[in-house]
N, C-alpha and C positions, 0 to 999 in steps of 0.2 A: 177577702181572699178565699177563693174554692177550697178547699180541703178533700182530696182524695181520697175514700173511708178506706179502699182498698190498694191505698198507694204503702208497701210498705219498707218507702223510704223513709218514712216522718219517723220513728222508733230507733234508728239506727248511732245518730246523736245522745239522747240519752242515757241510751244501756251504753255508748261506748263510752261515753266520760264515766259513767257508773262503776265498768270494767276497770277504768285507767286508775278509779280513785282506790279498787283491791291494790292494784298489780303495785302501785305507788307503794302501798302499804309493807308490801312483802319485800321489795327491792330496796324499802328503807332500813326494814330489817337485818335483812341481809348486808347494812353496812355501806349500801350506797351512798356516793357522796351528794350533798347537796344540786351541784352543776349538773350531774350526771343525769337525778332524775328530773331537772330542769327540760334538758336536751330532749331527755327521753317522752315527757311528755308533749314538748312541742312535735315530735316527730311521729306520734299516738292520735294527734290531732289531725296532722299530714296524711295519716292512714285514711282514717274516717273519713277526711274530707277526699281521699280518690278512690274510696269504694265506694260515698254517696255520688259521685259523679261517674263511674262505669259501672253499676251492678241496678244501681236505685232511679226510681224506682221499679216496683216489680206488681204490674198490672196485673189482679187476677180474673177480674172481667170487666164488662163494660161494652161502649160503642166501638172505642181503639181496640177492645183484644178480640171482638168479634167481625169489625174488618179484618183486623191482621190477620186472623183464623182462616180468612180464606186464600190468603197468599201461599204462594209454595213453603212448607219448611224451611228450604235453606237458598232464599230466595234473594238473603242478604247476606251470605257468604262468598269473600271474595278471594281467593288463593293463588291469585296470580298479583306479583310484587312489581309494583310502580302501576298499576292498571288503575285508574279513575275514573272509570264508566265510557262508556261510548263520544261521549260527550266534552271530556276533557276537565281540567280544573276551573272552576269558577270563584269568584272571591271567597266564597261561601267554604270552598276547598281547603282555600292555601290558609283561610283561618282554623278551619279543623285539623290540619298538618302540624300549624304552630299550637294548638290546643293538644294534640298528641304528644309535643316532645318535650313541653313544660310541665306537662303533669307529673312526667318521673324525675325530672331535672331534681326537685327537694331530693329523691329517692339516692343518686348515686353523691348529692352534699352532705346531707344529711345523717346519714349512714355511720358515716367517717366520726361522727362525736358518740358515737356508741361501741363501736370498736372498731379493731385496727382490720382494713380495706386495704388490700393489697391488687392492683392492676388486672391479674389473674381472674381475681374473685367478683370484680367488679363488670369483666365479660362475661362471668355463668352469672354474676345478677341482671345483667341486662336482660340476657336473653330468658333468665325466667320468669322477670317481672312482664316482661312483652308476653309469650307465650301463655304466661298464666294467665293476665287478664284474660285475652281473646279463648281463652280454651274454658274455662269458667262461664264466659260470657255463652260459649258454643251449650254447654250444658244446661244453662238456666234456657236456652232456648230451648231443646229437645225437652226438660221438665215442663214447660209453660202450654207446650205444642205450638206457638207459631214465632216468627221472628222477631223479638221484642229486642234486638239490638243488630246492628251491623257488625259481622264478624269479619275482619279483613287483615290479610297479612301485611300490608302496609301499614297497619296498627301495630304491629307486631314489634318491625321495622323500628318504628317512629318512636315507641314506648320503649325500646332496648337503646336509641339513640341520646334519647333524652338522659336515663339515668347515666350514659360515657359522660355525657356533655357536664351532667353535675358533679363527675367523681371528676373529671376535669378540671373544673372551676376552684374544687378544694382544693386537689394541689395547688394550683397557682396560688389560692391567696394562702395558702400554707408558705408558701415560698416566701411571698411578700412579707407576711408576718414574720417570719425566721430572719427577715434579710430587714426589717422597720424595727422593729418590740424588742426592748433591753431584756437578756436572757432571764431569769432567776435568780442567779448566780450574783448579779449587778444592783439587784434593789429588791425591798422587801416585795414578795405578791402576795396578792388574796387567794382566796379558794378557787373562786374564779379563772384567773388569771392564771395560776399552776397550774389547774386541767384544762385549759388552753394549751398550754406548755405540752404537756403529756399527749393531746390531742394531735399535735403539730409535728411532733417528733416521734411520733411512731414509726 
């Protein structure tokens, strides 16, 4: 396999599990319970893995940054919503659509086992997790000087849709759960299994 000298997505994995292995430390300290930093680092991983998929990598030169160098600046900037080129959607489309709104799906489930998500808070998440990516992604373009990502408000869209769709899904199976799972109250539980409880019933 090639290896990119100047790809610097390859770095981004092990400083963050490095990071994750302080941040564990101090959240232990702090009396975190066992389940909590379970959740927390599955969801640390979640991170890593959709910032190596919309930021990384980040080309600093080469054959690609010096064709792209001669493209327009913002040549891949698209700001008009539902617009998919002149051309229309192509399979290649409706799989990058459903690749847009699974990426945040873990983001609005996930969320929910770290604290309490209240409906509210889960429409200013959506729409800052969509904004942020593509407004970030807008910057490393202007730093890099040429288009080294697609900036599109239909990202925007699709990435605020996904995490509705995942805060969604936890209620439901929170529901299920409340309405299947003998409460606490009815039979011993483990550690696990009470901050299920606490989790469900917020």
């Amino acid at each position: 396999m090639q290896i990119v000298v100047n790809d610097l997505g390859i770095p981004i994995w092990p400083a963050g599990i490095l990071l994750l292995g302080g941040v564990l430390t101090v959240l232990w300290r702090r009396k975190h319970s066992l389940p909590y930093l379970i959740f927390f680092s599955i969801f640390w991983v979640y991170i890593l893995f959709g910032l190596d998929k919309t930021f990384f990598p980040l080309q600093l030169n080469g054959n690609f940054v010096d064709v792209m160098r001669q493209a327009p600046l913002f040549s891949q900037v698209n700001l008009v919503p539902f617009y998919f080129s002149k051309y229309g959607l192509s399979l290649s489309g409706y799989i990058v659509i459903l690749d847009n709104i699974l990426l945040t799906v873990p983001c609005g489930f996930g969320l929910n086992f770290l604290r309490q998500l209240r409906l509210k808070e889960a429409l200013w998440l959506s729409m800052g997790v969509g904004l942020g990516i593509e407004a970030m992604q807008f910057v490393i373009t202007l730093i890099l000087r040429y288009p080294y990502r697609v900036v599109d408000i239909n990202d925007v869209i699709l990435n605020a849709l996904g995490v509705l769709i995942g805060y969604a899904l936890f209620r439901i199976l929170a529901w299920l759960y409340l309405s299947v799972v003998p409460q606490r109250s009815e039979r011993k539980r483990g550690q696990l299994w009470a901050y299920l409880d606490d989790v469900v019933n917020r």
